[in-house]
Steps between C-alpha positions, in 0.01 A plus 500: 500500500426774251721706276402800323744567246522755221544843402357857399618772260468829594656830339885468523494872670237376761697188616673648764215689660279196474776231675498777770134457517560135553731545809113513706400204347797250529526604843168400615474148284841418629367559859139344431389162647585229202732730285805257433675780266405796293702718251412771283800640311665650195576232194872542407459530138128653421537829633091510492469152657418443896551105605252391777583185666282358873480163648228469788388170691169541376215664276333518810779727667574679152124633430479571877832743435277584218215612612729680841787605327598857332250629233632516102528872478761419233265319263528817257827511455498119304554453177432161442445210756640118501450357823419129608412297822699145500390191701768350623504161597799428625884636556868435425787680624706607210856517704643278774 
């Protein structure tokens, strides 16, 4: 499995109009072959801070959403950029 965890800044005016850019994007991860979860969304306490969070089965499925997936029209917009891909090895549910 792979996560890709993180988060961007962009201008706390532009926040709004860039989640609603987003809506495109979620929508065709969550519906891609591979795509476990995806979220994009609004940090509670950073008014400048977006919080991206995707599991997917595979890198092989994730760079094939990649290379298929919506273009980053958006790229502008960010301020600053601190995104990661996670390995994961294994899995534990954390309730019941």
């Amino acid at each position: 499995m792979i996560i890709v965890a993180g988060h961007i800044t962009v201008e706390p005016a532009q926040r709004a109009s860039y989640l609603t850019g987003c809506v495109v994007i979620v929508e065709q991860a969550r519906e891609a072959d591979g795509c476990l979860d995806v979220a994009i969304s609004a940090d509670l306490v950073d008014p400048s801070r977006i919080n991206i969070f995707e599991r997917w089965d595979s890198q092989a499925t994730l760079d094939t959403f990649r290379r298929t997936g919506p273009g980053s029209d958006q790229d502008e917009a960010m301020l600053s950029v601190a995104v990661e891909e996670y390995d994961v090895t294994s899995v534990r549910p954390l309730f019941g």
